[in-house]
Each structure stands twice: as C-alpha cells, then as structure tokens.
C-alpha atoms as one frame of an Amber mdcrd trajectory, in Angstrom:
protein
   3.179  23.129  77.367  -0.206  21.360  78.841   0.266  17.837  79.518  -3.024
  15.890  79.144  -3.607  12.456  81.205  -2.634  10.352  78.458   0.603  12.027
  77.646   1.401  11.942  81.683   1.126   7.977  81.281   3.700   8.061  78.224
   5.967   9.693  80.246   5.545   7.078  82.998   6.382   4.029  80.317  10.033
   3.562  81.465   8.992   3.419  84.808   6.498   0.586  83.908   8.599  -1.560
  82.100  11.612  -1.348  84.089   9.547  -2.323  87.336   7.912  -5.227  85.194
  11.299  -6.328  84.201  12.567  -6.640  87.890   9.770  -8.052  89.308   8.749
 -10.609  86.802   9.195 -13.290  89.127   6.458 -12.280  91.563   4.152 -10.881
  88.444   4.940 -14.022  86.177   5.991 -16.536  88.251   3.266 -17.979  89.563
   1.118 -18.599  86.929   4.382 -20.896  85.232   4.358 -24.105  87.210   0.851
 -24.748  85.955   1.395 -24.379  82.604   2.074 -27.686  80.482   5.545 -28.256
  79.379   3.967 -29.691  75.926   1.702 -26.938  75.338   2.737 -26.358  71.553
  -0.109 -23.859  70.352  -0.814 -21.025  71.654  -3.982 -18.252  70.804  -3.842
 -14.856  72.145  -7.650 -13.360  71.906  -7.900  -9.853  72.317  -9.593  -6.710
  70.090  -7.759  -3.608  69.566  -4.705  -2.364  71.805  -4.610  -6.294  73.302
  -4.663  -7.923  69.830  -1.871  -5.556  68.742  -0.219  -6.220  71.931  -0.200
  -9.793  70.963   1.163  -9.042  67.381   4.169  -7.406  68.598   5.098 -10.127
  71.489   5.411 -12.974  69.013   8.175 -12.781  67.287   9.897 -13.093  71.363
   7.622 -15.794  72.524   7.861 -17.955  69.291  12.168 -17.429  69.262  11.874
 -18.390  72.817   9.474 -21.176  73.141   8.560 -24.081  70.992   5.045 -22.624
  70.669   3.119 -21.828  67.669   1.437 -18.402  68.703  -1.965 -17.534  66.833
  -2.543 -13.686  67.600  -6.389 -13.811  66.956  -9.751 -11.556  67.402 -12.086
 -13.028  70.104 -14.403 -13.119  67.307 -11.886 -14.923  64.889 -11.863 -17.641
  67.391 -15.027 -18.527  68.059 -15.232 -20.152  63.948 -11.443 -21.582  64.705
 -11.144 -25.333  64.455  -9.173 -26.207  67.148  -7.927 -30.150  67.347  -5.344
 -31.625  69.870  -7.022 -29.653  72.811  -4.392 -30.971  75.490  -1.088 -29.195
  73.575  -3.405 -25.838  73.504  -3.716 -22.500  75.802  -5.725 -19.729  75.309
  -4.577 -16.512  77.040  -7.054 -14.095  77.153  -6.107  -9.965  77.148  -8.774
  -6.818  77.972  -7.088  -4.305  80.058  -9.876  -3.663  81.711 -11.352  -7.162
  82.541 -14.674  -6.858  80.497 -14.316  -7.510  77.155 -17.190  -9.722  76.502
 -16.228 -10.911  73.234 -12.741 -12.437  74.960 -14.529 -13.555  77.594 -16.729
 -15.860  75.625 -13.422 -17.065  73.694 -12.554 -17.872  76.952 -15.334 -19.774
  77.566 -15.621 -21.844  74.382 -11.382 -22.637  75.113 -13.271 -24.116  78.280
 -15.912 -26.134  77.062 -12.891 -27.432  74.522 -10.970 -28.451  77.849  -8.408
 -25.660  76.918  -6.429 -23.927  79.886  -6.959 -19.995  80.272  -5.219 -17.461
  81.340  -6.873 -14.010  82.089  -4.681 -11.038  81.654  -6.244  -8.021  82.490
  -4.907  -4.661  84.703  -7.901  -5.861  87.376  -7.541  -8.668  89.464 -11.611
  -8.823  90.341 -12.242  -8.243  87.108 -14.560 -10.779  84.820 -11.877 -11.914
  82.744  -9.949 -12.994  85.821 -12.788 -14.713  87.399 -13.548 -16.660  84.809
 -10.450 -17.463  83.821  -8.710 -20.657  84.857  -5.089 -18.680  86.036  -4.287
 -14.712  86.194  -1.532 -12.904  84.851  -1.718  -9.331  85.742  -1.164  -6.222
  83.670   1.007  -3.715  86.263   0.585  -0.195  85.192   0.967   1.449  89.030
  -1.721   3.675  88.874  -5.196   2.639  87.333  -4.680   3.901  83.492  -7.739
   5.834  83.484  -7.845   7.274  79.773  -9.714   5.331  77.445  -6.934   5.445
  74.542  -4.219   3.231  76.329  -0.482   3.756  76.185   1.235   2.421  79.124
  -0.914  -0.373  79.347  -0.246  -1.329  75.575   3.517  -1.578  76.354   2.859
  -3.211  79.493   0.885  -5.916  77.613   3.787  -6.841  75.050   5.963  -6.785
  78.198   3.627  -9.132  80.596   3.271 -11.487  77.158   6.973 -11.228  76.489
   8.004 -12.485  80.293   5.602 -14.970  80.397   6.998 -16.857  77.462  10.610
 -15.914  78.782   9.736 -17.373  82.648   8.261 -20.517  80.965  11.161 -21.298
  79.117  13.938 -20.574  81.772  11.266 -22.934  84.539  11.292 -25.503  81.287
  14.768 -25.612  80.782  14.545 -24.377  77.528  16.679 -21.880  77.320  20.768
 -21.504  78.599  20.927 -19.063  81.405  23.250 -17.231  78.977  20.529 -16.495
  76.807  18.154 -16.176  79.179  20.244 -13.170  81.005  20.819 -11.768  77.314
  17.235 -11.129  76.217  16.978  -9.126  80.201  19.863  -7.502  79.464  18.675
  -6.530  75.845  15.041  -5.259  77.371  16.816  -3.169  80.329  19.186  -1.316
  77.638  16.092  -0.980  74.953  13.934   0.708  78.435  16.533   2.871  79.380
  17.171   4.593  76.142  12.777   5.686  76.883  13.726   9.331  78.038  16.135
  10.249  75.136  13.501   9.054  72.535  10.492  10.936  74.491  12.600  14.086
  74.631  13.008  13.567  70.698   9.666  12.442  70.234   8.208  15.600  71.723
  10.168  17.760  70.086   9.151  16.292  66.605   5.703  16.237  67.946   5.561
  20.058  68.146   7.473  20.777  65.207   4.647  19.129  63.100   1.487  19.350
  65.135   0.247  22.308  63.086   0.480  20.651  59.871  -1.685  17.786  61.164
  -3.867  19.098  63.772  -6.522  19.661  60.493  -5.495  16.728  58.881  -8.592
  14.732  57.618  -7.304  11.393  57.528  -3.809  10.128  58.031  -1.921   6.781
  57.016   0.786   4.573  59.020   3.050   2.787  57.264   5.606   0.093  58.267
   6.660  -3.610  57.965   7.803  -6.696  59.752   7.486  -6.470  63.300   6.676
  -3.114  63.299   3.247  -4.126  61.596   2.005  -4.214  65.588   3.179  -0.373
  65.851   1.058   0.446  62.568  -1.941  -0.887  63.717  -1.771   0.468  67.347
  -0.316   3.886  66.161  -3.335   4.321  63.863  -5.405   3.141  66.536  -3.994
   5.840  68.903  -4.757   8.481  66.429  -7.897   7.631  65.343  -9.292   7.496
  69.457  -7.826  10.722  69.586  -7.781  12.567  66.885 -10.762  11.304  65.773
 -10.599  11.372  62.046  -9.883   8.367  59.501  -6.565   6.925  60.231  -5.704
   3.624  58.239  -2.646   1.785  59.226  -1.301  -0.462  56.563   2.031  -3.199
  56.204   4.033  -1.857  53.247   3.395  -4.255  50.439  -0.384  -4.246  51.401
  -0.464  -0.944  50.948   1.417  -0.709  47.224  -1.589  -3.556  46.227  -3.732
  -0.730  45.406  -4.146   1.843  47.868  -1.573   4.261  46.558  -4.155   5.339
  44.263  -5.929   7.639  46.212  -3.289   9.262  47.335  -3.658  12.928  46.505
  -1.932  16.450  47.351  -4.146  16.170  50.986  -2.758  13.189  52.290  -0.751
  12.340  55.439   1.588  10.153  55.599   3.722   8.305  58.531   6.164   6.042
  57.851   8.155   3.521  60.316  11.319   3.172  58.501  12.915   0.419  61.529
  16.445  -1.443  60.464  14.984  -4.165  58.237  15.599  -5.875  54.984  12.493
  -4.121  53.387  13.751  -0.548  54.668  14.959   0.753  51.414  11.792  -0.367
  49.667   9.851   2.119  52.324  12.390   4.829  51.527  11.436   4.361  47.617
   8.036   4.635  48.736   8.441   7.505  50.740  10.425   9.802  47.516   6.792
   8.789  45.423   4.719   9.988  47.421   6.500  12.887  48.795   5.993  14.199
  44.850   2.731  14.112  44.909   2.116  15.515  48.788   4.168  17.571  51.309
   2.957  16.058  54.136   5.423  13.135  54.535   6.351  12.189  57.754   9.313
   9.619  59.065  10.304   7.934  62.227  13.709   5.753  61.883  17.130   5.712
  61.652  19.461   8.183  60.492  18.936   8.258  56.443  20.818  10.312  53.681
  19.126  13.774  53.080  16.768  13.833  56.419  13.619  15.772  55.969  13.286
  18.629  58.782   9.672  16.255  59.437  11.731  13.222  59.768  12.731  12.097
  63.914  15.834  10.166  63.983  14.319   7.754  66.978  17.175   5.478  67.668
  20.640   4.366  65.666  21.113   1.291  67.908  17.582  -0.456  67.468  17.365
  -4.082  69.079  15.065  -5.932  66.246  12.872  -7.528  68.759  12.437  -4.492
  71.551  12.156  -1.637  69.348   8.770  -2.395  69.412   8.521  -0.178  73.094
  10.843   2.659  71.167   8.407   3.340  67.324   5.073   3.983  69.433   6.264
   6.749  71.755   6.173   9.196  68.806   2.810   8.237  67.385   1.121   8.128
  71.151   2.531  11.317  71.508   1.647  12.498  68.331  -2.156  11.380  69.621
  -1.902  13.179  72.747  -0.764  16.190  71.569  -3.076  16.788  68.410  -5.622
  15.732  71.013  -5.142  19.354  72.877  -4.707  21.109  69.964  -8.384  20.026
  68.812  -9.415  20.723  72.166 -10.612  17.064  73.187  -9.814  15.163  75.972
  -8.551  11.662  75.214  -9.581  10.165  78.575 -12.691  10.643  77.852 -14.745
   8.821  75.112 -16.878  10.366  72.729 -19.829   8.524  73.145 -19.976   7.377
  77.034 -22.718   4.864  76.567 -21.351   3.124  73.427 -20.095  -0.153  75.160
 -23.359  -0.254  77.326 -25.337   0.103  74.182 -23.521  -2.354  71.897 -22.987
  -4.781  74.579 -19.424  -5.581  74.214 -18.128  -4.789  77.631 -19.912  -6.254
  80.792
C-alpha cells in the first residue's frame, strides 16, 4: 500500500506521546514556577486543530486543577469580557507560530495585564516571541503536511501535562494520583499500534464506498465532541468535500432531515451514558442509507463497516485512541482521489486573507 506523509506521521503518534510523557519535566517544567498558584480561569485561544485540541484537554485540566478552562476562538475572545485580570491566563495554541488571529488575543490578554503562554511547534516563531512564557509542541520532526495529526495529539498532550505539572508543583494533587493519571496515559499510548493495525484495516475495507462520497457526517458525544470536530476537520482538508461534524443531540434538533439514501455517516459510539441513544440513532438511519459507519466498542450484531477500536477505553485518554481511524480514514481517501494532503489547495490563501503572518 502507498503511505502518504500524513499517514507516515499517524504512524509516528505513539512515539510522540510516549516521549512527551517521559520528558514532561524538561518540556513542561519550566514554564510552571511562573505560573500563579491562584490563577482560577483559564482561556485557551486557538482556530481549528488547536481549538479542538483545547476541547479535548479539559475535561483533564479542569479534574486536575481548580481552574475554570474557557476553550475559545481567537476571534471569540477579542468581544469576551474579562474581569478579575490577576486570577486569569491566556495560553495561546498555532502549531505553526503564526496565527494572527491568536496572536492578537494574545495581545489584548496583554494590554488586560493577563499572563501568556505561547504554544506553538516553533520556538522563533511569532507566537513565542510575543508571548510572555513558551510551552513547546514536540513532534520530532517538523510536521510538514498542512492537515495535522501528530501535532493535534501532541497538543491535547502538551495541554494535558501542563495542567498535571502545575498541580503536582502546587501541591494539589497526592502523588498517588498524580502517578495514576501517568500510569493511565502510558497504558492508553501503548495500546496505539493494535488500534492503527485495526484502524487500517477498516480503513481499506471501506475506502471504496467513500472515496466518491459527496459529503460525510461525524457523529459523537461528551468528550468525544473534540474527536467530531477534528475528525471532520481531517476529512474535509483532505478529502475535500462537505464534512459536518455534529454532538448527538445537536444533530437530532433538526438535521436528520436531510438525511437521504446518499448520505455518510460516522459515528463515535465511546463507553458513555448517552451510548445507547447513538446506537438508536444509528438503526434510523441505517434504514434509510447503507452507508453507516461505526467506531466503538464491541456491540450486539456488529456491522462488517463497524471497527471494534478498543474494549478497555480510559474515559479521559480515549481521546488519542477515536481519531486514529478518522485521520486515517483522511489519509487514505486522500490517495485514492489522487491529492496530496501536505499540500494545500490554494498555496496563497493565508497570504491573501491575512490570517497567518
């Protein structure tokens, strides 16, 4: 089979997050000591792969910490009223260092007498400059393709440490459950290969029925909200046509009513108290189209389309497990269409819009 670029850095994902994991203290550490103990909000700015970056981490940081974490675009937080400046941090995420729109939420966190921290995979980068402390994003080599998989896992990672280290530093955590949550992440990280093997081989059972798909929908809940929204995103870089990603309930407000004989449809069905609502979904709309498609755990009756991803899912961490299928799914439709997802459709587009400097 050809591997592209971008599937070459999903296979390097373990590798990533198991060298994050045992160097956090020279990645993470520094930045801790000058963080306030009384911070008590906390905004993450960042637009696409960053924000949903952010959306997956909190439900960690928040059990961890006593912050209140705001997951927000850069854009979003230039109209937020913000009071009580000295219990506030703004970390700032672009992968790449140039996101102008979270570098100006940076900036206006400034003028508010906010600290900043830049997170970015560049270290000279803009968003580091400017930014009062740096917390890098340690992919080894320079992720090159534009749709981002290692770094998006590496983002949730960085986030997820940095709230960890703070609260170990801060005393706010036992060392018992300090060494649990590692111990949780390094058993969630080495189960990567067995659900890539899986993942690919559900990737090319299926790739034919979707490689002329003309749009697609994600479906999930809870946590797993993050994946949706990042697993469309994938898609839709890649693939390149519509692909909507949608929490559960959201979508049963409505949207079911276009569905039609033509549509695609994935569905994260993760352990979860809302699970066997998404299963009910699932049986109506597999009567109206064929093309039905779940990742999960083992369910009565398993459709030949269905991957059985993991019977053992950790309810914070299997975050890193439910986007390996759809970012392979990406990179694989990707070759079958003949396009190369390192490389962006229109080259100029950032340079044009001004939204990356």
């Amino acid at each position: 089979m050809t591997v592209n670029l971008m599937h070459q850095y999903i296979l390097e994902e373990k590798e990533v997050l198991l060298h994050l994991l045992e160097n956090r203290k020279k990645i993470v550490g520094p930045v801790i000591p000058s963080v306030n103990k009384e911070v008590r909000n906390v905004y993450i700015i960042g637009s696409g792969t960053s924000y949903h970056a952010a959306v997956a981490a909190k439900p960690l940081i928040e059990e961890v910490t006593n912050w209140e974490v705001q997951p927000t675009y850069p854009t979003h937080f230039m109209q937020e009223k913000i009071s009580d400046s000295k219990n506030n941090l703004v970390l700032g995420i672009s992968q790449g260092g140039s996101s102008l729109s979270t570098i100006n939420g940076i900036k206006r966190a400034q003028k508010m007498n906010i600290p900043t921290v830049g997170i970015s995979e560049y270290k000279d980068s803009n968003l580091a400059d400017i930014s009062d402390y740096y917390l890098p994003i340690e992919v080894g080599d320079q992720e090159k393709a534009g749709a981002k998989t290692k770094g998006y896992v590496a983002s949730i990672l960085t986030l997820m440490l940095f709230s960890l280290e703070f609260s170990e530093y801060n005393q706010l955590l036992s060392d018992e459950k300090y060494n649990n949550y590692l111990a949780r992440m390094k058993k969630t990280f080495e189960k990567l290969d067995e659900i890539v093997h899986a993942s690919e081989e559900w990737v090319y059972q299926i790739k034919d029925e979707l490689t002329n798909a003309r749009e697609i929908m994600v479906i999930g809940y809870g946590s797993h909200y993050a994946t949706v929204l990042e697993g469309a995103l994938k898609l839709l870089e890649t693939v390149r046509v519509p692909v909507i990603g949608y929490e559960m309930e959201e979508y049963m407000h409505g949207v079911y009513n276009c569905v039609s004989e033509d549509s695609n449809f994935i569905f994260l069905a993760s352990q979860h108290e809302n699970r066997e609502r998404l299963l009910a979904l699932e049986e109506f709309l597999s009567k109206v189209t064929n093309h039905c498609y779940l990742i999960g755990s083992e369910k009565t009756n398993a459709s030949p389309k269905d991957l059985i991803i993991s019977r053992d899912e950790d309810s914070i961490f299997s975050v890193f497990e439910y986007i390996i299928p759809l970012q392979l799914l990406s990179a694989v439709l990707a070759n079958e269409k003949g396009i190369d997802p390192a490389v962006s459709k229109f080259q100029n587009f950032h340079q044009l819009m001004k939204s990356k400097s």
